[in-house]
C-alpha positions in Angstrom: 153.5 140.4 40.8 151.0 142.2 42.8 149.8 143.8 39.3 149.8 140.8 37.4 147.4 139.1 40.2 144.9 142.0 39.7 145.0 142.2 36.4 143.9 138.2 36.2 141.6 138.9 39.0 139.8 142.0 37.3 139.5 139.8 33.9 138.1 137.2 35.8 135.6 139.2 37.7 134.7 141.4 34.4 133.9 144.4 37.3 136.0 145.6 40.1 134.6 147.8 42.5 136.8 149.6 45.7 134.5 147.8 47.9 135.0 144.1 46.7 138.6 144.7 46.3 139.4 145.9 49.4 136.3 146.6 51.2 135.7 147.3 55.7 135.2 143.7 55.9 137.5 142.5 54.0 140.3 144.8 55.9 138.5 144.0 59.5 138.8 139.9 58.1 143.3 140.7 57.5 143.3 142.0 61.2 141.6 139.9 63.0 143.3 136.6 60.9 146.7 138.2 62.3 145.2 138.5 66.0 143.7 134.9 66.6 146.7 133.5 64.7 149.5 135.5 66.9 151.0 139.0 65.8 155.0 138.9 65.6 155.0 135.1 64.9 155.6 133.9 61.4 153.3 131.5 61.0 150.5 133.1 63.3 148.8 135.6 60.2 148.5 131.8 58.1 146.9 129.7 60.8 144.8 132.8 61.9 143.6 133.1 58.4 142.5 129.5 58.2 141.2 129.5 61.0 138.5 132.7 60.7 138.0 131.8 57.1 137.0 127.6 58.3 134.8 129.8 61.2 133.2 131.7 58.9 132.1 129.4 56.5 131.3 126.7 59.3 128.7 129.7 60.4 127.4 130.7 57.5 126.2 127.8 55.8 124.1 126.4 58.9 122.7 129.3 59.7 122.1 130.3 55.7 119.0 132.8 55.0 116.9 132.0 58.0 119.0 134.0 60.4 121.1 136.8 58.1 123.7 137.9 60.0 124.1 136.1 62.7 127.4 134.1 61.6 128.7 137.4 62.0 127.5 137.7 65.5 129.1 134.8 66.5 132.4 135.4 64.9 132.7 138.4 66.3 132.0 137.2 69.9 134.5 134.6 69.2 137.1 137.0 68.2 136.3 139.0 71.1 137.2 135.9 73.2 140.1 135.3 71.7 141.2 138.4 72.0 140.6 139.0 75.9 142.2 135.1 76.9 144.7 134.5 74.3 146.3 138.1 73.3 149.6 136.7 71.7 147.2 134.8 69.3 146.9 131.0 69.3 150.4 130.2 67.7 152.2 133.0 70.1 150.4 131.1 73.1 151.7 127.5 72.0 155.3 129.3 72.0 155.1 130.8 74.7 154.0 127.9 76.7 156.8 126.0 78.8 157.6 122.7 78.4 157.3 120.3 81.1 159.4 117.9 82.1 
């Protein structure tokens, strides 16, 4: 299946470098989708995901040519937050939270 999916994907891209398949940032973007999401909980790498991918795009389009890179700057302080207060990840922290009664 994996095969399949990059064989569709080369013939759509017509050019397939190492660095757009699977690139630093696009490595450093798996990671950190797993940590704000929650490692060890099943849904925590999906909700992480959509999560950095809505922040990223939130940041980039405001912020567009006038101020290259710094959607990037903010992501990453954002991550680093997350990563200092919320350790188990925003899903792990929900679980782990005790019910009232």
């Amino acid at each position: 299946m994996t095969a399949f999916a990059g064989a569709i994907y080369c013939q759509y891209q017509m050019f397939i470098s190492p660095d757009t398949v699977s690139g630093v940032n696009l490595s450093l973007q798996m990671v950190f989708a797993a940590v704000v999401g929650g490692l060890y909980v099943l849904l925590g790498p999906t909700v992480g995901a959509a999560i950095t991918i809505v922040l990223t795009e939130t940041l980039r389009i405001p912020f567009g040519t006038a101020a290259v890179g710094w959607d990037n700057l903010v992501y990453g302080a954002l991550l680093v937050v997350f990563i200092i207060f919320l350790p188990q990840g925003l899903v792990g922290s929900l679980r782990l939270k005790p019910a009232r009664a």
